[in-house]
C-alpha positions in Angstrom: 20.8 21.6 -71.5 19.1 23.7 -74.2 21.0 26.0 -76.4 20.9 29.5 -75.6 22.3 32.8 -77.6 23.3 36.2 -76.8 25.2 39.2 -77.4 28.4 39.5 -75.3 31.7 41.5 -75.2 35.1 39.5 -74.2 36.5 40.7 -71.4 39.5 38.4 -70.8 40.4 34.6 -72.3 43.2 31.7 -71.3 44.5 28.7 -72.9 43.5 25.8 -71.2 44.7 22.3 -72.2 46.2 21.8 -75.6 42.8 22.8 -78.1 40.4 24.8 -75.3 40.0 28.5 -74.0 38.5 29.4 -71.1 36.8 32.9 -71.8 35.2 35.4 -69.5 32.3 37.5 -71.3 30.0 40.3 -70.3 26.7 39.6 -71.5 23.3 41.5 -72.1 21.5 38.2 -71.0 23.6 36.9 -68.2 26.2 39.6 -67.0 29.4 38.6 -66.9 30.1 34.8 -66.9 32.5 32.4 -68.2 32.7 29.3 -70.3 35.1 27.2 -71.6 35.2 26.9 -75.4 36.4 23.1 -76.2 38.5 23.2 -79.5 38.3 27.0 -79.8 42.1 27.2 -80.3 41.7 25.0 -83.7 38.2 25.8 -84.8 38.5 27.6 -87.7 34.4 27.8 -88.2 32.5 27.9 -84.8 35.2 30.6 -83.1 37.7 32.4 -86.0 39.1 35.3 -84.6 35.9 35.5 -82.0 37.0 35.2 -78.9 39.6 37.8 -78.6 39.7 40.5 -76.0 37.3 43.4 -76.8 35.6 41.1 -79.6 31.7 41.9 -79.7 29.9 38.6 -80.6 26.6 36.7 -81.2 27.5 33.8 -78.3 25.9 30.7 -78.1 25.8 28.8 -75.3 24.3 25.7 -72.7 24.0 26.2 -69.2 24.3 23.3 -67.0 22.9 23.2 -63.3 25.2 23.6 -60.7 28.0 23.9 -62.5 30.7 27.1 -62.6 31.0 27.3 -66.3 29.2 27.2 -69.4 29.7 25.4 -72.6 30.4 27.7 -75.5 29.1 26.5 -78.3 30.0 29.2 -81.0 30.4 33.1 -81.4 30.2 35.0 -84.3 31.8 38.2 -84.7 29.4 41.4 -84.6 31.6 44.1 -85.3 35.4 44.6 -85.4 36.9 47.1 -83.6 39.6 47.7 -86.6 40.8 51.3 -85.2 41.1 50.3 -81.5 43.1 47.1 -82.3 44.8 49.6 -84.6 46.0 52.0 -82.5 48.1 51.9 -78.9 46.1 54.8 -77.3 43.0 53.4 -78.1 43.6 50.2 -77.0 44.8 51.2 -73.5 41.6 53.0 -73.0 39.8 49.8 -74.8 41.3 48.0 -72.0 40.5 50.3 -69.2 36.4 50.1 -70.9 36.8 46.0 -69.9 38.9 45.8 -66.6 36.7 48.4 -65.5 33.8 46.5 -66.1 35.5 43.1 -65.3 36.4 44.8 -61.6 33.3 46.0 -61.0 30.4 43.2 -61.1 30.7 39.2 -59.8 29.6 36.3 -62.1 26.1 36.7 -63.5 25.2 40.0 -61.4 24.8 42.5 -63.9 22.9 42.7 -67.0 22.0 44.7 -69.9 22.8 48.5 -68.9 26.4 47.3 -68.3 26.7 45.4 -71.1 25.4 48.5 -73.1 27.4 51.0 -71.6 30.7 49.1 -72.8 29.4 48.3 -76.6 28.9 52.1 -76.3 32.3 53.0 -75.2 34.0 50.8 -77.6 32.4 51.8 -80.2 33.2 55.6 -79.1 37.0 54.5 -78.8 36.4 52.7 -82.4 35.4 56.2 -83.9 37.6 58.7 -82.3 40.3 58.9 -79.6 39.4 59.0 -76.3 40.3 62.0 -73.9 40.3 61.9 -70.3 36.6 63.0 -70.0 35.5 59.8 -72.2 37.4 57.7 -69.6 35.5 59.6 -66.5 32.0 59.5 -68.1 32.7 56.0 -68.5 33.7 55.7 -64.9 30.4 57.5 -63.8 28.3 55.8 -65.7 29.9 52.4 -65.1 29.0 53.2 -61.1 24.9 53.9 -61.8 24.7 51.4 -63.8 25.9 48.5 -61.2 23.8 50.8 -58.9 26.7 52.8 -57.3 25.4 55.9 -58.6 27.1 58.9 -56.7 25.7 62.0 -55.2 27.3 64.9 -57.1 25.2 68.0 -57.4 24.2 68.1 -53.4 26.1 67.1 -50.3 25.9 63.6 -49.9 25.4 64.1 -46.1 22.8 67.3 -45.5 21.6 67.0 -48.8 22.4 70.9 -49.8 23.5 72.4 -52.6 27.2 72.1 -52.7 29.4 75.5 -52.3 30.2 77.6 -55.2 33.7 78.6 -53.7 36.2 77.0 -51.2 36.5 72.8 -51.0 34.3 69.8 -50.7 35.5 66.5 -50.0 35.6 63.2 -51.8 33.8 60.7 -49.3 35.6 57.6 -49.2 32.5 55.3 -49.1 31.8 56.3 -52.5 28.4 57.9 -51.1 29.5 61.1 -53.6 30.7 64.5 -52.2 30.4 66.6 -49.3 30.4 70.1 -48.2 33.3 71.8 -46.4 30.9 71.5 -42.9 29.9 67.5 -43.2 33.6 67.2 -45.1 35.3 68.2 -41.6 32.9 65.5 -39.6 34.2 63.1 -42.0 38.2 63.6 -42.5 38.3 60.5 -44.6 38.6 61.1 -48.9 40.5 63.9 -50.4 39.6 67.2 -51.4 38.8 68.9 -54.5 38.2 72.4 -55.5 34.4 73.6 -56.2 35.0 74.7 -59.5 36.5 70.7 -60.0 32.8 69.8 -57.9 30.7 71.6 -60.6 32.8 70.3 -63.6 32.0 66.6 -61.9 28.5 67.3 -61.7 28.3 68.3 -65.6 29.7 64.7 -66.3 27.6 63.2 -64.3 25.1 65.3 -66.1 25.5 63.9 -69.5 25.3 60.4 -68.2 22.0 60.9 -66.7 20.9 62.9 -70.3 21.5 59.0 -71.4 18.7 57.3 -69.4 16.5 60.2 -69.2 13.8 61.8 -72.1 14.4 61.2 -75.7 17.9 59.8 -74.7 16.7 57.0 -72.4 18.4 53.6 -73.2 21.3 55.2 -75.2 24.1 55.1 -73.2 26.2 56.2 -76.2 24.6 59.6 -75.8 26.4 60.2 -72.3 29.9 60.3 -75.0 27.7 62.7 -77.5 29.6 66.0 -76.2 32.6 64.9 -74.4 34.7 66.7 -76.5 33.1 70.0 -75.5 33.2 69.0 -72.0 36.8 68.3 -72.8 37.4 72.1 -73.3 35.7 73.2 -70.8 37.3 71.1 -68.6 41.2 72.4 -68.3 44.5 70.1 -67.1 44.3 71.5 -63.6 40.2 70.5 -63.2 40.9 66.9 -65.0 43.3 66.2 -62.2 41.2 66.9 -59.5 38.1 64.8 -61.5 40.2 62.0 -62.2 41.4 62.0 -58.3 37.2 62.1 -56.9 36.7 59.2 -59.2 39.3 56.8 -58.2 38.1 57.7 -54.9 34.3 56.8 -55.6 35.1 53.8 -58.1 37.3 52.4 -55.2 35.3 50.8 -52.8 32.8 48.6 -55.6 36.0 47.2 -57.7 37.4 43.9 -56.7 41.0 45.1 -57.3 42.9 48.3 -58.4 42.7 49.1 -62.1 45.8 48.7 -63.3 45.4 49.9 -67.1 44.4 53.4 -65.7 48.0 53.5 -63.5 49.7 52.8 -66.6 47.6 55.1 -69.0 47.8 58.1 -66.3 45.0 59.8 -67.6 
């Protein structure tokens, strides 16, 4: 087994035995795997303070064949998230960033763009609080970058513009919305208002201004104005947002997210 390395966020750890951890990471290398970490629980040089929820770290590891886990060698901490560990609201939506990510992707599926989109989101959370339109641009982008991308600026069925006025539906497959003609054919998903439709599609806007042009490979540039978008947005409009993206986020996790129950945002 050679050595390998890699950058990695923690997404979940557990005791196991008297001196070991068992620790689930989403890597840019591998995606999301886990390892087990023998004497992490008393190693004060190869894992202090690393291997902590949310903890962003150089990770080195072997890989051997056929087997479940890998052997973590050692991880040094890149950056500490002082504010989010400092601060309740920050670290509910901390925790949303990795059980979203944790829910959505099987051992060693996803790479790189995931991995990215989470470092980004942290380190948003890290800077300033996060609103309820951080948490759905996060959602969004979470679903094109594990290739669940949603159609929201056309019907998802005929493939026309969606309405201006009136409803369109939330399709239940996750496919993206539909107009109020294909909606009726499909009766399954909820409804939302146009004016919530077009306030989706500007979300879903600034995360493709993140893989696109100048912006390409930054997904901390979908966050950039989600502030403004915050405004814009209105309680009555977040609702209905955060209702369409539970719908589409439903059908590609592996179980409910339960930090976003709790948070209620």
């Amino acid at each position: 087994m050679r050595a390998l390395s890699t950058p990695a966020v923690v997404l979940r750890t557990r005791e196991f035995g008297e001196s070991d951890k068992v620790v689930t990471v989403l890597s840019r290398a591998l995606g999301k795997f886990t390892g087990i970490a023998k004497g992490a629980k008393r190693s004060r040089r190869r894992f202090a303070g690393s291997l902590e929820i949310f903890s962003h770290v150089m990770l080195d590891y072997r890989l051997k064949s056929h087997a479940d886990m890998a052997f973590l060698e050692r991880a040094v901490l890149i950056r500490p998230w002082h504010h989010i560990l400092g601060s309740v609201e920050r670290y509910a939506a901390a925790s949303h960033v990795i059980e979203l990510a944790d829910k959505m992707t099987a051992e060693r599926e996803v790479g790189d763009e995931l991995y990215a989109l989470v470092v980004a989101a942290l380190a948003r959370l890290d800077q300033r609080p996060a609103s309820a339109t951080t948490l759905r641009i996060l959602e969004l982008a979470a679903m094109t970058a594990c290739g669940y991308r949603p159609e929201l600026e056309r019907c998802a069925r005929c493939r026309r513009p969606l309405p201006s006025a009136g409803d369109v539906r939330v399709l239940q497959s996750g496919a993206g919305l539909a107009c109020a003609s294909c909606g009726e054919r499909e009766k399954f998903g909820p409804t939302i208002t146009a004016g919530a439709a077009a306030a989706l599609g500007r979300l879903a806007q600034a995360v493709e201004s993140s893989r696109r042009g100048e912006l390409a490979g930054d997904p901390a540039a979908a966050f950039a104005d989600d502030e403004r978008l915050e405004a814009e947005t209105g309680a009555r409009l977040a609702r209905e947002i955060r209702l369409a993206t539970t719908t589409l986020l439903a059908p590609h996790l592996r179980s409910r997210l339960r930090v976003l129950e709790l948070m209620g945002v």
